[in-house]
C-alpha positions in Angstrom: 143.6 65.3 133.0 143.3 65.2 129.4 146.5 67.2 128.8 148.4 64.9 131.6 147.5 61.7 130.3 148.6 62.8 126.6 151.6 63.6 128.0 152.6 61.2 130.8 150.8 57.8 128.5 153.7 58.3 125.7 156.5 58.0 128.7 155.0 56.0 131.6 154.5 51.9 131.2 151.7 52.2 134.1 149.2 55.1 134.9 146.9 55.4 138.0 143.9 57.5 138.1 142.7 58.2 141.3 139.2 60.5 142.7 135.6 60.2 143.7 132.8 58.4 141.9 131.8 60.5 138.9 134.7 62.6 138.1 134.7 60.9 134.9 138.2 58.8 135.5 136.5 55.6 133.5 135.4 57.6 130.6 138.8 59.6 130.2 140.7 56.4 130.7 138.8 54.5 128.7 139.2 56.7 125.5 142.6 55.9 125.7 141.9 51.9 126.1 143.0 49.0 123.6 141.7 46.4 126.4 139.0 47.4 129.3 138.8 44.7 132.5 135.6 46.6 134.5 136.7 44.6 138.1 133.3 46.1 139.4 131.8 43.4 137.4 131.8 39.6 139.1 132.4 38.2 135.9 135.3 40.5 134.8 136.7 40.4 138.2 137.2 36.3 137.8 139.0 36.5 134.3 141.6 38.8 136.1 141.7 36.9 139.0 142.8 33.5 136.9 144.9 35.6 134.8 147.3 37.5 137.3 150.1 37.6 134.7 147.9 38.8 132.6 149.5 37.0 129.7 146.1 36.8 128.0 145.8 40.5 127.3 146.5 41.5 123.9 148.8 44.2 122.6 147.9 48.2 123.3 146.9 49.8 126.8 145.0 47.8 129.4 142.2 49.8 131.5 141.9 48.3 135.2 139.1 50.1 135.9 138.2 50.2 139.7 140.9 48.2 140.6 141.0 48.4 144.0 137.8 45.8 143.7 141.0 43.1 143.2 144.1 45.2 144.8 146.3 41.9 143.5 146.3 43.3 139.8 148.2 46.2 141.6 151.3 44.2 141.9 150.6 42.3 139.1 150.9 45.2 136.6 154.1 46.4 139.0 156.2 43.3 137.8 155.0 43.7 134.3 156.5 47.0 134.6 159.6 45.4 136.4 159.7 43.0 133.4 160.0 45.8 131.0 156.4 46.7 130.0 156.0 49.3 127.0 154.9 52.6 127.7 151.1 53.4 128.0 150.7 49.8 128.9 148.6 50.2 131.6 145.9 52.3 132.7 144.1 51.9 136.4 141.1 53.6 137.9 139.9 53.6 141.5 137.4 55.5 143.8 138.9 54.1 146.8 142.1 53.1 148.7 141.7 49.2 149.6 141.8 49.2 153.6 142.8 45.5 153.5 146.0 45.4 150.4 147.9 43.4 152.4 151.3 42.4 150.5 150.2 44.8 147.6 153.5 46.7 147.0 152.9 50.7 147.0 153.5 50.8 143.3 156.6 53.9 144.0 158.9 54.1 141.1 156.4 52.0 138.6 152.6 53.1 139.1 152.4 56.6 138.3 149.3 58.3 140.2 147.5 61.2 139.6 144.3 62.5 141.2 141.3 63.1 139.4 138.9 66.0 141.0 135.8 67.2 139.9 135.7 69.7 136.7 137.2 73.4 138.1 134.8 76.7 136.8 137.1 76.4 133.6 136.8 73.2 132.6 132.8 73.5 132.8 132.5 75.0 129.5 130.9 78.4 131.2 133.7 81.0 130.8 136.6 82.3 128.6 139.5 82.6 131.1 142.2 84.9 129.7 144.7 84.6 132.6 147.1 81.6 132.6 148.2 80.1 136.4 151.3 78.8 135.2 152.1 82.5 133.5 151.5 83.6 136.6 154.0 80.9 138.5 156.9 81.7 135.7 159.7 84.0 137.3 161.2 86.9 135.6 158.4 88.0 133.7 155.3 89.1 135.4 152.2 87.5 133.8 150.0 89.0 131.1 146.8 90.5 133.4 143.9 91.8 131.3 140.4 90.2 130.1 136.4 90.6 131.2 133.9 88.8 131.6 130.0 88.6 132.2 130.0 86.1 134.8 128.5 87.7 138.2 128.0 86.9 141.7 124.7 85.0 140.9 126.7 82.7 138.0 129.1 81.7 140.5 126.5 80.4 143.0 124.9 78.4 140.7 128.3 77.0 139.4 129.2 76.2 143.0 125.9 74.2 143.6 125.8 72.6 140.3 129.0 70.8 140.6 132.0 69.8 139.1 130.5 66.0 138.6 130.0 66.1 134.6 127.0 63.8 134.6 125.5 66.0 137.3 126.1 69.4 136.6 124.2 69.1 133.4 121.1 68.2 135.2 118.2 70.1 135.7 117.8 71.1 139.2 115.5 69.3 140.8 117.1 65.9 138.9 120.3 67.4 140.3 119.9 68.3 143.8 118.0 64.9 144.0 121.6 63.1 142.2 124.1 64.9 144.9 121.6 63.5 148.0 121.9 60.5 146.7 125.4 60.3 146.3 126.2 61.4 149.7 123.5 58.3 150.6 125.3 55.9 148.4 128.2 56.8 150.3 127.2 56.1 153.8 124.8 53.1 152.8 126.9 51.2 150.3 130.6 52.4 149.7 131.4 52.6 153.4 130.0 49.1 153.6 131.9 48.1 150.8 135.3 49.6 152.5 134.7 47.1 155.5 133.1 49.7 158.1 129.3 49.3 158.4 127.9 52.7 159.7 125.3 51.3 162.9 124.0 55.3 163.3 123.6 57.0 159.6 122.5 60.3 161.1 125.4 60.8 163.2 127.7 60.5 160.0 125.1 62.5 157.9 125.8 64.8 161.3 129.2 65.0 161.3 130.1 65.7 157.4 127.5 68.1 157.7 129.7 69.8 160.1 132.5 69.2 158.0 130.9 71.0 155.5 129.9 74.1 157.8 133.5 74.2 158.6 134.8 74.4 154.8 137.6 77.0 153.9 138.5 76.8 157.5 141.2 75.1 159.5 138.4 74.3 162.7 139.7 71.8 165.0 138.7 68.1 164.6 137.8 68.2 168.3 135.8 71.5 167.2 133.8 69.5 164.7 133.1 66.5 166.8 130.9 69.2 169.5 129.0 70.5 166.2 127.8 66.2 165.7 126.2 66.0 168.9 122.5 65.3 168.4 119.5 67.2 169.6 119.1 64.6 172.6 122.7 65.2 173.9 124.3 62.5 172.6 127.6 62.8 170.9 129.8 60.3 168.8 133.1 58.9 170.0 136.4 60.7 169.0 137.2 57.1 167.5 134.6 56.6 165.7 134.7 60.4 163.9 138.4 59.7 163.3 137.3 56.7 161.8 134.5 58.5 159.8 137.3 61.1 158.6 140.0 57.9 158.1 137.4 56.0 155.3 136.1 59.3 153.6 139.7 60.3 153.0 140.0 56.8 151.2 136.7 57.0 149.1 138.4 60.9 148.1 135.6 62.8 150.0 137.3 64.6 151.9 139.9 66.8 150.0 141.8 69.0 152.9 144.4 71.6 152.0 147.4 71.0 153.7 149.2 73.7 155.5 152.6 75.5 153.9 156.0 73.8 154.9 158.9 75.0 152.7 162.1 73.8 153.1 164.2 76.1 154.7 161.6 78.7 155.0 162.3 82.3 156.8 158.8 82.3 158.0 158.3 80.8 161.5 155.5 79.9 163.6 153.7 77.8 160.6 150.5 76.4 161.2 150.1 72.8 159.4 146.4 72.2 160.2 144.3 71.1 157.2 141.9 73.3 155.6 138.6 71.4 155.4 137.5 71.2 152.1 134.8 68.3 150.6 135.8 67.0 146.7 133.1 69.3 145.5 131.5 72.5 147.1 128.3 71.4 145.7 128.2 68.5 147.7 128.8 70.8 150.7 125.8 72.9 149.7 123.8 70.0 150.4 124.6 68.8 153.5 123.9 72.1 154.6 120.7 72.3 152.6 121.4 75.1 150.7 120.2 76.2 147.3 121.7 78.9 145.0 118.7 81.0 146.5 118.9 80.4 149.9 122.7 81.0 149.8 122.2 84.4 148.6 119.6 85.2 151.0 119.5 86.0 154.9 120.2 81.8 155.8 122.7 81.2 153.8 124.9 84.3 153.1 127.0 83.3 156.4 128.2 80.0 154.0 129.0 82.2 150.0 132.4 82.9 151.4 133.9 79.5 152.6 132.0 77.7 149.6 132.8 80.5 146.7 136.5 79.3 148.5 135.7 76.1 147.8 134.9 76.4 144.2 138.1 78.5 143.8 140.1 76.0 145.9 138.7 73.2 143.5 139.5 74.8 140.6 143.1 76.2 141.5 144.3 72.3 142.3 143.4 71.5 139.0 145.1 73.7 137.5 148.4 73.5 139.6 147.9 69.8 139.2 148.4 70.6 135.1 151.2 72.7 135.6 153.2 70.4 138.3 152.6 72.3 140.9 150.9 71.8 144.2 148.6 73.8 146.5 148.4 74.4 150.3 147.7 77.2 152.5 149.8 79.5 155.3 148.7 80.4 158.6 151.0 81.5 161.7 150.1 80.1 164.4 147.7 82.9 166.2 146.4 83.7 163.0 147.5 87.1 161.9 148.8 86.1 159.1 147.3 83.9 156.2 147.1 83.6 152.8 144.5 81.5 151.4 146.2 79.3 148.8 149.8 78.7 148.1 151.1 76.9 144.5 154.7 76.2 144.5 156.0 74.9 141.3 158.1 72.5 140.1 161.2 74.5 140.9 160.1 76.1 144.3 158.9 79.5 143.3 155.2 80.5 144.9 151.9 82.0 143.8 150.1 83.6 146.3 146.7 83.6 145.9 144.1 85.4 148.4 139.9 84.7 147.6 137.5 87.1 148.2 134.2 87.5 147.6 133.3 90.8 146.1 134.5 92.5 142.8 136.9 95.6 144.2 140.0 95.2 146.1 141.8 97.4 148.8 144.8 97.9 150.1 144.0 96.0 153.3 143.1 93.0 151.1 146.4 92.2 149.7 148.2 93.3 152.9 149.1 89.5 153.8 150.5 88.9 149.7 152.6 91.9 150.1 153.9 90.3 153.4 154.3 87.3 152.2 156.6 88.8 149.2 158.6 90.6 151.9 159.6 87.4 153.8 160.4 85.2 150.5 161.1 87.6 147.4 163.5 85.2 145.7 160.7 82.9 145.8 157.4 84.7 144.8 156.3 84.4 141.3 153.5 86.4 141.4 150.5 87.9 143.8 146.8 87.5 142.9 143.7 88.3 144.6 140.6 86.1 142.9 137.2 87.6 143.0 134.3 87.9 141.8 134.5 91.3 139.6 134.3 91.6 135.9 138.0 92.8 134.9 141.2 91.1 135.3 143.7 94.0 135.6 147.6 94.7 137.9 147.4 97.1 140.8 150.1 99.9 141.3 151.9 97.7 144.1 152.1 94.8 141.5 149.3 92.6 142.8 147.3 90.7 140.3 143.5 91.0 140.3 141.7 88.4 138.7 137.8 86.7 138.6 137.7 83.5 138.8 136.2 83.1 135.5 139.2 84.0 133.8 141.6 82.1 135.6 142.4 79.2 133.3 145.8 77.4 132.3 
C-alpha cells in the first residue's frame, strides 16, 4: 500500500482506503496527513458536520479517517474534486460500507479506492522472497526462478495463525489468540450493531462463520454452509437471515471471497463463477475453528493446513497483484475436473497461473491443470507456478515455475 499511495497521492486529488479494522489504513494514511478529521470521534465528527465545504481546512492532504461514521464528507470531498481540487488533497479511511448513504454519489471518476488487506507472508518482515509476481506476469521473457530459504512447514503454521494484523501478529500468543477472539466478538457485539443489524442469537452467527471458515479455499454452496449452522438442538437459522449475516460481513471486509474466472472472449467453456470462501485473514479462520499452530499439525487439525496454508497464500498473492495492477480469481469448470487455484490477469490481459500445494516436491500430476490451462489460452499465459512449501525456487523441464511461498515477493 505504501508503494500505491506514493504513486497514486502525486496524481489523484482524492484517495480511499478501504479494509478491516487493524490493517493499519489510519496509520499509513496518516503518515501522509497535513490535516487528520478522526469522524470516530463525537467531537471531530461535529466540526465536519458544520463544515461540509470544508473551507476551513488548511492547505496539504486531508485524512477522513473512518468516514463512513458521516458518509456526507463523501460527496463533499467529490465536488471539491469537481471544483478542481489539487492532487493528494484528500485521503479517506473506512472499515465499513455505510448501509444507509442515501444520496451519497459513488465517488466513480473522483474517489479513487483501493483495498487495504492484512500484511501477506512478505510483508511480515519473516522471509527474503527472491521471486518477483509481476516478473512472473511480464510476457516474452520467462521470469528469473531461483532462491532458498529456511522457512518450513512449521514457520508457515505459525505465520498463518499469527496473522497479518500488524498490532497482532507481534503479540505473544496467549495476548494474541486472546486479541483475534476478541475481534471476531467486537464484530458481532458492536460493529454489526453499529451497521444497523442487531444480532438477537450471537451463537448462531459465531456458528455460521465458523462454518464459513471450515469451508475456506473452497467454493461450498451457501445453502451447503447454512446445514453446517444448525445447532446441536436442531434448530437452524433462516436462509435470510445467513444472507444477511454474509451481506453485512462483506461490508465490515470480513469476508474476502475469490471470485470465479470470466475472461472476455475466453475459449474455455463451462466456467464456474462461484466464490471461493476466504475470511480477510486465515488467522482469524484458525480461531473460529479453534485451532492452534499445534493442533493444526496434529491428528484434529491436519484436515484444515491445506485450505488455510491456501488462505495465507491467497492473502498474500492479492496483495501483491493489487501492487502490480492486477487482479486475482480462480477457474473451475463446472463438474470440477478442471481448476486452478488462483488466476492474476494483468493490466493488459495476460494470466499467471498459480496452483498451491502443501508439500515441498512437485509431480507431474500437480501441474497437469497449468499445463492445460496454457493449452487452451497460450497467447495469454504469462507464466505457470506451483507455490509450496519446499526450500528452493527453481523451473521444471515442461517450463512450470516452482516456488515457496517465502520467496514469492514483488
Amino acid at each position: 500500500m505504501d508503494h500505491e499511495l506514493d504513486e497514486l497521492l502525486p496524481l489523484a486529488p482524492a484517495l480511499a482506503l478501504d479494509g478491516p479494522k487493524a490493517v493499519g489504513k489510519t496509520d499509513t494514511a496518516n503518515r501522509r496527513a497535513t490535516t487528520t478529521w478522526f469522524l470516530d470521534d463525537a467531537a471531530q465528527r461535529e466540526v465536519a458536520r458544520a463544515d461540509f465545504s470544508l473551507a476551513s481546512v488548511p492547505p496539504g492532504t486531508l485524512l477522513l479517517d473512518e468516514w463512513q461514521q458521516l458518509p456526507q464528507v463523501w460527496d463533499s470531498v467529490r465536488r471539491q474534486v469537481d471544483a478542481g481540487a489539487p492532487a493528494g488533497r484528500f485521503l479517506l479511511t473506512g472499515s465499513a460500507t455505510p448501509v444507509d448513504a442515501t444520496g451519497t454519489h459513488s465517488g466513480a471518476g473522483r474517489v479513487l479506492s483501493l483495498r487495504m488487506r492484512p500484511m501477506g507472508l512478505h510483508e511480515r518482515g519473516l522471509v527474503s522472497p527472491t521471486v518477483s509476481l509481476r516478473d512472473l506476469l511480464r510476457v516474452g521473457r520467462p521470469a528469473e526462478i531461483g532462491g532458498e530459504t529456511s522457512f518450513v512447514l512449521g514457520d508457515y503454521v505459525e505465520a498463518l495463525t499469527s496473522s497479518g494484523f500488524p498490532g497482532i501478529m507481534v503479540a505473544p500468543g496467549r495476548l494474541r489468540r486472546d486479541l483475534l477472539d476478541s475481534y471476531l466478538t467486537r464484530i458481532i457485539d458492536r460493529d454489526l450493531p453499529d451497521q444497523g443489524y442487531e444480532v438477537r442469537r450471537p451463537e448462531v452467527l459465531r456458528r455460521w462463520l465458523a462454518a464459513y471458515a471450515a469451508a475456506s479455499s473452497t467454493t461450498t454452496s451457501y445453502s451447503r454452509l447454512l446445514d453446517a449452522t444448525t445447532g446441536g438442538d436442531g434448530t437452524q437459522p433462516a436462509k435470510t437471515t445467513t444472507i444477511t449475516y454474509r451481506d453485512h460481513l462483506t461490508r465490515l471486509w470480513l469476508l474476502d471471497p475469490v471470485p470465479g474466472w470470466s475472461p472476455a472472449n475466453s475459449p474455455i467453456r463451462r466456467l464456474q463463477q462461484a466464490p471461493k470462501h476466504h475470511l480477510a485473514d486465515p488467522a482469524l479462520a484458525a480461531r473460529l475453528l479453534s485451532l492452534s499452530a499445534g493442533s493444526l499439525l496434529g491428528p484434529s487439525g491436519v484436515h484444515m493446513m491445506g485450505p488455510l496454508f491456501e488462505s495465507l497464500v491467497t492473502l498474500t498473492v492479492r496483495v501483491l497483484a493489487q501492487a502490480a495492477e492486477a487482479t486475482v480469481s480462480h477457474l473451475r469448470l463446472r463438474g470440477g475436473e478442471r481448476e486452478v487455484d488462483l488466476i492474476v490477469e494483468g493490466v493488459d490481459g495476460q494470466v499467471l497461473g498459480i496452483e498451491v500445494k502443501l508439500a515441498a516436491d512437485v509431480q507431474d500430476s500437480d501441474v497437469r491443470h497449468l499445463t492445460w490451462l496454457r493449452e487452451q489460452v497460450p497467447e495469454r499465459v504469462s507464466d505457470l507456478v506451483v507455490v509450496t512449501t519446499g526450500t528452493a525456487a527453481y523451473r521444471r523441464a515442461d517450463g512450470v515455475a516452482v516456488v515457496p511461498l517465502a520467496l514469492l515477493g514483488l
